[in-house]
C-alpha positions in Angstrom: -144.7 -23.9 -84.0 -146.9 -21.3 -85.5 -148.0 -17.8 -85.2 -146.7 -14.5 -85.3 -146.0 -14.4 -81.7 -144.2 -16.8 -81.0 -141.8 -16.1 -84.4 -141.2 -12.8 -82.6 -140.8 -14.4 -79.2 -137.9 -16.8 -80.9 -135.2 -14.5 -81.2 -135.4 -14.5 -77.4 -135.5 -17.8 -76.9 -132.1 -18.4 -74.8 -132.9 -15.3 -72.2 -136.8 -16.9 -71.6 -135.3 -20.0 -71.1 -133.2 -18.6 -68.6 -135.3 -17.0 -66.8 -137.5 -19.9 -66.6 -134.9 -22.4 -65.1 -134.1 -19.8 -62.5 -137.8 -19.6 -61.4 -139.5 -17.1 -63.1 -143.3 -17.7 -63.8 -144.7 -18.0 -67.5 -146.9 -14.4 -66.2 -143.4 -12.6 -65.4 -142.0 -13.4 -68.2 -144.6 -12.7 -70.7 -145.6 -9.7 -68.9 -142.0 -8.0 -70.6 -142.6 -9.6 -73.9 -146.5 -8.3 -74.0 -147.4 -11.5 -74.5 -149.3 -14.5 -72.9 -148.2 -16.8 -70.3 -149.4 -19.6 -72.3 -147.1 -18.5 -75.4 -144.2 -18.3 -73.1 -145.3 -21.9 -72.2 -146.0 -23.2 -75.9 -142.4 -22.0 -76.9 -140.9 -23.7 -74.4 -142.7 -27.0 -75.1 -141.8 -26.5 -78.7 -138.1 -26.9 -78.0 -138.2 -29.5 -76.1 -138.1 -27.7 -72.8 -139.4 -30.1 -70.0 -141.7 -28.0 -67.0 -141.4 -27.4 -64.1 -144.7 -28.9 -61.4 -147.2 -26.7 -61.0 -147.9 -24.9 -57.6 -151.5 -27.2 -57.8 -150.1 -30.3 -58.5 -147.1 -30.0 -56.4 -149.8 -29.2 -53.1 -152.4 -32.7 -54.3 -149.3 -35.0 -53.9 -148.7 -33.7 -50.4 
């Protein structure tokens, strides 16, 4: 991982991460760390953090 965002975002790590398992979106999240969505998602990847499905794909396997 690199940039200055997400080395300010990693202090906060545990709290995004729980607020991502309990449902949160990337947008909500971000939104209180003025921030990205994306870099809420690319901090999560970089630890290892497996997804949740996405709304989209979740509707094209119906």
């Amino acid at each position: 991982m690199s940039g200055y965002v997400l080395r300010r975002l990693e202090p906060h790590f545990a709290e995004i991460l729980s607020r991502y398992e309990a449902g949160e979106p990337f947008e909500a999240i971000a939104a209180d760390h003025a921030c990205a969505g994306s870099t809420v998602r690319r901090l999560l990847l970089g630890h290892g953090v497996i997804l949740r499905p996405e709304k989209w794909r979740l509707k094209a396997r119906v």
